[in-house]
C-alpha positions as CSV (number, residue, x, y, z in Angstrom):
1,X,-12.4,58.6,27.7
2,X,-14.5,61.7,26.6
3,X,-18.0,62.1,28.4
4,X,-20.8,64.4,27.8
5,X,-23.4,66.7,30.1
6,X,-26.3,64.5,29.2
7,X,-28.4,65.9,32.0
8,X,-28.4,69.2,30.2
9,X,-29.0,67.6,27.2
10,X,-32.6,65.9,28.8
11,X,-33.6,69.5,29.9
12,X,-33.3,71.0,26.4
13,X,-34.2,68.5,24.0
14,X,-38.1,67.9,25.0
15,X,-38.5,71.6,24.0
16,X,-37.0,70.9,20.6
17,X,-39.3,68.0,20.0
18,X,-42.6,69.8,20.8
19,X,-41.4,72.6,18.0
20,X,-41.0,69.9,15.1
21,X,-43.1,69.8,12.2
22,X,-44.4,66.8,10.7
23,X,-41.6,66.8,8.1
24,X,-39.4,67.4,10.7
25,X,-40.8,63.8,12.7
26,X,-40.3,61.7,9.7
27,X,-36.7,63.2,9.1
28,X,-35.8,62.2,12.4
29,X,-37.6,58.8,12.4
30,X,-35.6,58.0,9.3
31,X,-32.6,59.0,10.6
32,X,-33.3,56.7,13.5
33,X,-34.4,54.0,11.2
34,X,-31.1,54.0,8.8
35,X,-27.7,55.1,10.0
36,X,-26.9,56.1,6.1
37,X,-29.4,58.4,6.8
38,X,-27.6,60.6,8.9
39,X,-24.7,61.2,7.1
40,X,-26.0,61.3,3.5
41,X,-28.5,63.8,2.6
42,X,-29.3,62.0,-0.6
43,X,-30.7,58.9,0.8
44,X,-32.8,60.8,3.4
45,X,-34.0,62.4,0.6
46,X,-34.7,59.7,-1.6
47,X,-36.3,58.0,1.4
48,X,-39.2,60.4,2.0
49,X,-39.0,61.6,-1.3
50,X,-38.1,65.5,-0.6
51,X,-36.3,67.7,-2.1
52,X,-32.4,67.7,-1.2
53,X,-32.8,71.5,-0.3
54,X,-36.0,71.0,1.9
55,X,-34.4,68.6,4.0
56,X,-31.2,70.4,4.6
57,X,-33.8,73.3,5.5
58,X,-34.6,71.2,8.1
59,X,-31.3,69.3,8.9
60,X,-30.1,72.7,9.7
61,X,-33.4,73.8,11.9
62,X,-32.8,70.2,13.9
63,X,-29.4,71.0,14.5
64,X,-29.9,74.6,16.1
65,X,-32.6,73.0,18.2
66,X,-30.2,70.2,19.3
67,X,-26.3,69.9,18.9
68,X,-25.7,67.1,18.5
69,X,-28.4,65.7,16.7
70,X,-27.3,62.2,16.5
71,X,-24.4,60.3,18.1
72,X,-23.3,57.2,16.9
73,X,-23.2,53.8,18.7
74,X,-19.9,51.3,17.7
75,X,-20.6,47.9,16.3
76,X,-18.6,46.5,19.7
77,X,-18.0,43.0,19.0
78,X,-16.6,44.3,15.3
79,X,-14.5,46.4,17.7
80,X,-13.0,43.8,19.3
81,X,-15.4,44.7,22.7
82,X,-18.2,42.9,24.9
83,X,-20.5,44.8,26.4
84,X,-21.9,43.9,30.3
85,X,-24.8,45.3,31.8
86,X,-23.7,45.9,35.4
87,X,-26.4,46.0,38.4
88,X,-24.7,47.2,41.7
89,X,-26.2,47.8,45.6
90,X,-23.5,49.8,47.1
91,X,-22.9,50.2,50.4
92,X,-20.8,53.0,50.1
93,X,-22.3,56.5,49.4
94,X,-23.7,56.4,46.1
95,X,-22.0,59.3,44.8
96,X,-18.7,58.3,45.8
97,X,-18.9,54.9,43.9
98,X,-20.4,56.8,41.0
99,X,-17.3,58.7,41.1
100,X,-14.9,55.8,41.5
101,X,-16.5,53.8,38.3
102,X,-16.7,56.9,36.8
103,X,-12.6,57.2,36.8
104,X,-12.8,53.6,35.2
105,X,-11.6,52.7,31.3
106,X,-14.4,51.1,28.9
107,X,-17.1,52.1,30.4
108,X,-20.2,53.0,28.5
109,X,-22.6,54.5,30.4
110,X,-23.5,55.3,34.2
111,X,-26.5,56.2,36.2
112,X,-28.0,55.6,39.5
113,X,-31.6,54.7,40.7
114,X,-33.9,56.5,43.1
115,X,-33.7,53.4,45.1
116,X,-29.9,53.9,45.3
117,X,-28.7,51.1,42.8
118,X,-26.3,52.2,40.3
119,X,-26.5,50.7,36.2
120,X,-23.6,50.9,34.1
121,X,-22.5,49.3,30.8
122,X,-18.8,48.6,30.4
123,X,-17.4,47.6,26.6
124,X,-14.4,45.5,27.4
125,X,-11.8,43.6,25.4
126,X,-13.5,40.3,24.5
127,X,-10.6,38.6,25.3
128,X,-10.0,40.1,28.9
129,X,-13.4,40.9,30.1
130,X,-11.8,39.0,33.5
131,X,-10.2,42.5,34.0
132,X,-14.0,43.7,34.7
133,X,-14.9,41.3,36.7
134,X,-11.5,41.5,38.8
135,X,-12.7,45.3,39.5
136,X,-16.0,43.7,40.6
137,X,-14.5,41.4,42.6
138,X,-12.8,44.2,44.0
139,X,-15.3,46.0,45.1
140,X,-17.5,43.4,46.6
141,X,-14.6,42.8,49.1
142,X,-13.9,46.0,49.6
143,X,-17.2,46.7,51.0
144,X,-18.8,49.0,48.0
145,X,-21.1,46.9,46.6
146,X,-23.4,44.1,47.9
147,X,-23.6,40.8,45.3
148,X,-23.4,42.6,41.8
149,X,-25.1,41.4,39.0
150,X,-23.5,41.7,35.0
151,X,-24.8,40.3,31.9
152,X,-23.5,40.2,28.7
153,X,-25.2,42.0,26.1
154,X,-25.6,42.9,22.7
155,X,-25.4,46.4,21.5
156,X,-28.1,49.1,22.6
157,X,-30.6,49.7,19.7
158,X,-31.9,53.0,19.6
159,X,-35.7,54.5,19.9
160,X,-37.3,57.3,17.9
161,X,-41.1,57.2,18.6
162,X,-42.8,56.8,15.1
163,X,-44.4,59.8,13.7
164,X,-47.9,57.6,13.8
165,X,-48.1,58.0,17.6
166,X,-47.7,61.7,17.8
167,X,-49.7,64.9,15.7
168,X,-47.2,67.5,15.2
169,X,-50.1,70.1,14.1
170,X,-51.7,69.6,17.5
171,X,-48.9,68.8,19.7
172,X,-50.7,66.1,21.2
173,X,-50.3,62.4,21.5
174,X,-53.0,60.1,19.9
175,X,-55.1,57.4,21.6
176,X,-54.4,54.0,20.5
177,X,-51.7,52.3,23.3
178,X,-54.3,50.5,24.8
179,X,-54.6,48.2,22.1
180,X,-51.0,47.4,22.5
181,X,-51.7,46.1,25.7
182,X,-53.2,43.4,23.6
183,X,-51.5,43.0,20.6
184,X,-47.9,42.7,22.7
185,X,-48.0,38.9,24.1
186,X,-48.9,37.6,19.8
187,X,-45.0,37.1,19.7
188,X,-45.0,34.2,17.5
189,X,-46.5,36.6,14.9
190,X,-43.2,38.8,14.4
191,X,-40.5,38.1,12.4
192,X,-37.1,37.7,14.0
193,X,-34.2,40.1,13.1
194,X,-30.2,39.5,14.0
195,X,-27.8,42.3,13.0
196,X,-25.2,40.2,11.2
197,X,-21.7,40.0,12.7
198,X,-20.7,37.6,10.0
199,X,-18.0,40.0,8.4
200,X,-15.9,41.3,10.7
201,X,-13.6,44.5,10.2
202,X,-10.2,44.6,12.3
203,X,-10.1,48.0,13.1
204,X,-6.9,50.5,14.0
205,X,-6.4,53.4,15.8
206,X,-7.6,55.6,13.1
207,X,-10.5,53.8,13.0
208,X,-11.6,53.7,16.5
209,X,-10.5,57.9,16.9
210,X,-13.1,58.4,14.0
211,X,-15.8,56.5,15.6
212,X,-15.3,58.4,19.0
213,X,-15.7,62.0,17.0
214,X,-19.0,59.8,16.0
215,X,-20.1,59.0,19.1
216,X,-20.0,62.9,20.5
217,X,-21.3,64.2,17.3
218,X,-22.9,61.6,14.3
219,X,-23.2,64.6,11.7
220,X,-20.1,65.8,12.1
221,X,-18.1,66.9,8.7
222,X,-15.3,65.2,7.6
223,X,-13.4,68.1,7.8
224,X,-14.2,68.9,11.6
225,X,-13.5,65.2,11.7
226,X,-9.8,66.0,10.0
227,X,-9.1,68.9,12.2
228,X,-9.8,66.7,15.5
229,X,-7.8,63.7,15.1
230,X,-5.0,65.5,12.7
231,X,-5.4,64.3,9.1
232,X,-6.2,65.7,5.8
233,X,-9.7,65.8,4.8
234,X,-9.4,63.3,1.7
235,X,-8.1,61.0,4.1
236,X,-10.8,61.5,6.7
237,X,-13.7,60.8,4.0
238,X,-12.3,58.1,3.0
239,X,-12.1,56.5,6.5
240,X,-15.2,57.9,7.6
241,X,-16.9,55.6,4.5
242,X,-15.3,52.7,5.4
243,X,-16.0,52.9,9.0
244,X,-19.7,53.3,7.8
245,X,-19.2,50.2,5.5
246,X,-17.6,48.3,7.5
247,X,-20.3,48.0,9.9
248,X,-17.9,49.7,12.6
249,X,-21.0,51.8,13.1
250,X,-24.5,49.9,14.1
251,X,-27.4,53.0,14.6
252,X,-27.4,56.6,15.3
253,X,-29.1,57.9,18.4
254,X,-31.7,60.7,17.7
255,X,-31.1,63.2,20.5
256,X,-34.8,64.8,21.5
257,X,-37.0,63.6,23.7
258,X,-40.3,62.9,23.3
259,X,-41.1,64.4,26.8
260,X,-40.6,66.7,29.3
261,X,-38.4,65.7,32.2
262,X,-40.7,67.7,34.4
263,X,-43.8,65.5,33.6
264,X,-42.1,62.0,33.2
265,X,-39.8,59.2,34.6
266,X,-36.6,58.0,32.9
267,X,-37.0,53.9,33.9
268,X,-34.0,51.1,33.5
269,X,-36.5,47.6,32.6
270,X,-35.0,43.9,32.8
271,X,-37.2,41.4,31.6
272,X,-36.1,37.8,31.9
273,X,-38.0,36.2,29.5
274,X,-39.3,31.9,29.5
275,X,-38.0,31.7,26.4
276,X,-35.0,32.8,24.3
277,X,-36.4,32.6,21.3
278,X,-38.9,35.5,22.5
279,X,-36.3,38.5,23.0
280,X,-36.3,39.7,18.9
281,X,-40.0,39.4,18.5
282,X,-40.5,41.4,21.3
283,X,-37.7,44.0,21.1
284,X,-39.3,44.2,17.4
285,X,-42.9,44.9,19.1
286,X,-41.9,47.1,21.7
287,X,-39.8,49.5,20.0
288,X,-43.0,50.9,18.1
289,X,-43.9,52.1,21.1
290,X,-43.6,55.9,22.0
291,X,-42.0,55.4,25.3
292,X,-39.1,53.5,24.7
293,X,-36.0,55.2,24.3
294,X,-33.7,51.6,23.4
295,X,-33.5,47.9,23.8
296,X,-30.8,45.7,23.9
297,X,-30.8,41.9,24.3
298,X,-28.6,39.4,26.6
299,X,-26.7,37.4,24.8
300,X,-26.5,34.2,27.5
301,X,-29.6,34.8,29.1
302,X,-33.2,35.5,27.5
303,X,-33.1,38.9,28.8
304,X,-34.2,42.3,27.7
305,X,-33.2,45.3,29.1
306,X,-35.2,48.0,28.3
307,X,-34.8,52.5,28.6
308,X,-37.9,54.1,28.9
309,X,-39.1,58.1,29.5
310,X,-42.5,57.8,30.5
311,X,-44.8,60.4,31.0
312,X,-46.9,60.8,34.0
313,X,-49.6,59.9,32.3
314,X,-48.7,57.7,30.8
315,X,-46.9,55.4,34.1
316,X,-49.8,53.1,34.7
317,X,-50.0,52.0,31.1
318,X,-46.5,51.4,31.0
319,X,-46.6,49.3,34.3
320,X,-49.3,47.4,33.3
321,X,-47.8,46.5,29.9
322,X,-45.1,44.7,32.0
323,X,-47.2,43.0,34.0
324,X,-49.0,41.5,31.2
325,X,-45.9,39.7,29.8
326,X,-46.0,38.2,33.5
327,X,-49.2,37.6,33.4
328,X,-49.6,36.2,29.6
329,X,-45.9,33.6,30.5
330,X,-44.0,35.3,28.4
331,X,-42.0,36.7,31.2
332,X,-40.4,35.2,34.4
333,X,-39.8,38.7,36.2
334,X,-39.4,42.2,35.1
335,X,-37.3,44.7,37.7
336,X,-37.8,48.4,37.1
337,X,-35.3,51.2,38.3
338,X,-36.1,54.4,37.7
339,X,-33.5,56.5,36.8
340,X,-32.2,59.8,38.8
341,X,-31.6,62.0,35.8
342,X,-28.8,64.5,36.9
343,X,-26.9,60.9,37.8
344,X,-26.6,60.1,33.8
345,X,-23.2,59.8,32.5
346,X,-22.2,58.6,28.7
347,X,-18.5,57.6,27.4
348,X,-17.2,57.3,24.4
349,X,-14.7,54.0,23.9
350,X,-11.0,54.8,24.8
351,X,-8.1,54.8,21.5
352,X,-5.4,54.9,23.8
353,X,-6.3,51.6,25.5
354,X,-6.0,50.1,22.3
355,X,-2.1,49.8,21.0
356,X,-0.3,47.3,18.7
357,X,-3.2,46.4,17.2
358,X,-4.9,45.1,20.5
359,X,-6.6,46.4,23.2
360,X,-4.9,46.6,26.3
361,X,-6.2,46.6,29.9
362,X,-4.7,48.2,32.7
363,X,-2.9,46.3,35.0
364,X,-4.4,47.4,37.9
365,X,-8.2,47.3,38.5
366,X,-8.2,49.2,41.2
C-alpha cells in the first residue's frame, strides 16, 4: 500500500493554477473530461483543435508546475472491489486511530474533521467486505469509535472547474453562481448518466501493478512504467492499452487547485436525497460548479457524497446552496465536515493482497 504527501501537494498546486493560461484551463478541463485525454496527446489535440506541438508546450509547462499532473482512479467493481464510505466518532485520540486505520489494507483515502470525526474510503473484495466490517466491529467494542456509519458507494468522479467560471487573463473569478442557486432544484430537466459496468475485465497482477503506477502518476511513460514493475517496454504498452480499454481505469484526477488553502475550506458533504432517482441529475448539475472537487453516489441509499474547497468568499454561497435542496424537498439532510487538511491521506490499491487470481483478506482484522 503506497501513499502520497497530499498535504504538500494542496500547498503547491493553488499556485500553479493561478499561473495557467487559458489554453492551459481547457487542456486541463479536457483532460478531466476524458481519461484518453491524458495519455494520448493526439486526442487532446484533436479535441481543442491545437497543434500536437503547442499542447505538449503546455503538457510539459503543467507538469513542472505540478508532478503529478493526473493520477488515475480504478474502475473498482471491474477490479473485483466495493468501495465503503466510512463515518467514525472516535473516542480515542484522533491521531492515534488515524494511525491505526492508516496501517489497514484496502483502504482508499483518510482524513479527519475539525469536529474530530474521521472519513475514510476502503475498496474491499466484493466478496469479503465482512472483513471490513469485522475491523469495525472491532473497534466499536474496543472502545475507538462511537456507532460508525459505512455506505457503499460507487467510484469518486472527479472535478475540474470549467474554464467558463474562471478568466485566466484577469485571474479572477466571474459573477454568475448566484443563478445556480436557482437553476440547481430543475432536476427533472438533466439527463441521467451511468458508467456502464456491463463488460467486465478479470484482471491479474500485472494488471492491478500497472494501475497502481497510475494511480501515483497518470502520465507516466510506459517505459518508467516497465522499469517500476520489471518488464519490457513492448510489454508494458501493450498492458497499459488494455488496462485503458478495458475500462480498468474510470477518470483521471487533475491535480491543481482552484484555490488557496490559506483563503478556503476543504468540506466532506452527504446529502441523503427523497428520491433515488435524483442522485445523477444532480451529481450532473453540481459538478459544473467551481467548487467541487468530486462526487460519488451510494449505491443502496440515495446519497451523494460530495468534496468541496471553498473559498472564503465564497462559504455562504456554498451553504446556502445546500440548504436550498432542503428547502426545495429534494433533500432529507445534508451533514457537512470540514476537512483538517494536514490529516489527508490517499492509497493506492494493494497487488500483494491479490494472489491466485483472487483477492485475499487478511486473517486477522485487528
Amino acid at each position: 500500500m503506497e501513499k502520497y504527501d497530499v498535504y504538500q501537494w494542496l500547498n503547491s498546486t493553488h499556485r500553479a493554477f493561478e499561473s495557467l493560461s487559458s489554453q492551459e484551463l481547457h487542456i486541463l478541463f479536457a483532460m478531466s473530461q476524458d481519461k484518453w485525454c491524458v495519455r494520448k496527446t493526439a486526442v487532446l489535440s484533436q479535441r481543442l483543435c491545437l497543434a500536437k506541438s503547442t499542447v505538449n508546450y503546455h503538457l510539459r509547462r503543467l507538469e513542472a508546475l505540478s508532478n503529478p499532473l493526473t493520477t488515475a482512479i480504478p474502475c473498482t467493481p471491474k477490479i473485483g472491489l466495493a468501495r465503503y464510505a466510512l463515518y467514525l466518532e472516535p473516542l480515542k485520540p484522533v491521531d492515534e486511530l488515524l494511525d491505526t486505520i492508516g496501517s489497514k489494507p484496502f483502504l482508499q483515502s483518510l482524513t479527519a474533521s475539525t469536529d474530530s470525526h474521521i472519513v475514510a474510503t476502503f475498496a474491499v473484495p466484493t466478496t469479503q467486505a465482512s472483513w471490513l466490517f469485522s475491523f469495525l466491529d472491532y473497534l466499536e467494542i474496543n472502545g475507538a469509535v462511537r456507532k460508525p456509519t459505512a455506505y457503499l458507494v460507487d467510484d469518486t468522479t472527479p472535478v475540474f472547474p470549467d474554464p467558463k467560471w474562471y478568466s485566466a487573463y484577469l485571474k479572477t473569478w466571474k459573477s454568475g453562481l448566484d443563478g445556480f442557486l436557482e437553476d440547481v432544484t430543475k432536476l427533472e430537466d438533466w439527463v441521467r448518466t451511468r458508467m456502464d459496468y456491463s463488460t467486465v475485465t478479470i484482471p491479474d497482477r500485472l494488471d492491478l501493478e500497472i494501475i497502481q503506477q497510475l494511480e501515483l502518476n497518470g502520465r507516466v511513460s510506459s517505459m518508467g512504467i516497465a522499469s517500476k514493475i520489471g518488464v519490457t517496454l513492448s510489454c508494458a504498452s501493450r498492458r497499459v492499452s488494455q488496462v485503458l480499454e478495458g475500462g480498468l481505469i474510470g477518470r483521471f484526477t487533475i491535480r491543481v487547485l482552484p484555490f488557496s488553502l490559506n483563503q478556503s475550506d476543504l468540506f466532506d458533504t452527504r446529502i441523503l436525497l427523497v428520491k433515488n432517482s435524483h442522485k445523477e441529475p444532480l451529481t450532473k448539475k453540481i459538478s459544473s460548479h467551481p467548487f467541487i472537487l468530486s462526487v460519488c453516489h451510494g449505491i443502496t441509499t440515495p446519497l451523494v457524497i460530495i468534496r468541496a474547497q471553498v473559498p472564503w468568499w465564497g462559504r455562504l454561497h456554498y451553504l446556502r446552496l445546500l440548504e436550498r435542496l432542503v428547502e426545495a424537498g429534494l433533500a432529507r439532510s445534508v451533514k457537512n465536515e470540514c476537512i483538517i487538511p494536514s490529516t489527508i491521506r490517499n492509497f493506492t490499491i494493494c497487488p500483494k493482497f491479490f494472489m491466485d487470481n483472487e483477492w485475499k483478506t487478511p486473517d486477522c482484522v485487528t
